[in-house]
N, C-alpha and C positions, 0 to 999 in steps of 0.2 A: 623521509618521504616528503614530497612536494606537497602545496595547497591542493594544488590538481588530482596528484595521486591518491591524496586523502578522499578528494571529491568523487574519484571514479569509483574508490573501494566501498564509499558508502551508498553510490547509486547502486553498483549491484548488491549490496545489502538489499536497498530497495524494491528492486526488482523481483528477489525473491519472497520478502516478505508481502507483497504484493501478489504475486502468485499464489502463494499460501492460500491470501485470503480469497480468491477467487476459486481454488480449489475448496474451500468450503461449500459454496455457493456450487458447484459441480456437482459435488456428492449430495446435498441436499433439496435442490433447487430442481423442477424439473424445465426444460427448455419447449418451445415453442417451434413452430416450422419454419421460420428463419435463424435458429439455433440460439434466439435469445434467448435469455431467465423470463420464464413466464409465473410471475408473480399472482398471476391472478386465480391459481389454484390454492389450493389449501393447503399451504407448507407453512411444515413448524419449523422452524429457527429455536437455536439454546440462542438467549438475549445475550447470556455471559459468553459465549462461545464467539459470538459476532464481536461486542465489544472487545472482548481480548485482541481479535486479529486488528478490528481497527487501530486501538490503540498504540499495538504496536507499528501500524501504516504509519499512522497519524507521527506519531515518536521519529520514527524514521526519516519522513522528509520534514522535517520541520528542524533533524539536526544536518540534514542537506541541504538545507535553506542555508543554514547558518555558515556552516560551510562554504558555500558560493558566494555569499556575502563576504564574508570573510576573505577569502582565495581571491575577487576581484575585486576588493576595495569599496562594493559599492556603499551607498550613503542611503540607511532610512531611515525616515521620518524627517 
């Protein structure tokens, strides 16, 4: 498998777990009349249920990062 190919199979990784985590927010979250998360009602969130999904976001592009980094050479710091 190429840099590249590596790079696209972990974006759609991303994407999914990405979705996930919006699908929490879905199911618990009620929306507003332009279909946003309206926050300003009284929703409980599990704290550990959020962090989970984040973490694994966070996990995720951060080894996409790496990945691009990598796959195009670039230089940082």
């Amino acid at each position: 498998m190429t840099a590249i190919e590596d790079v696209r199979k972990e974006m759609k990784k991303l994407e999914q777990i990405r979705n996930e985590f919006y699908a929490l927010f879905d199911t618990q979250v009620p929306k507003d009349e332009n279909d946003l998360f309206d926050f300003s009602q009284e929703t409980k969130l599990d704290a550990k249920e959020v962090y989970n999904h984040f973490f694994k976001l966070d996990y995720q592009a951060r080894k996409v990062r790496g990945l691009l980094i990598e796959a195009r050479d670039i230089k940082v710091g």
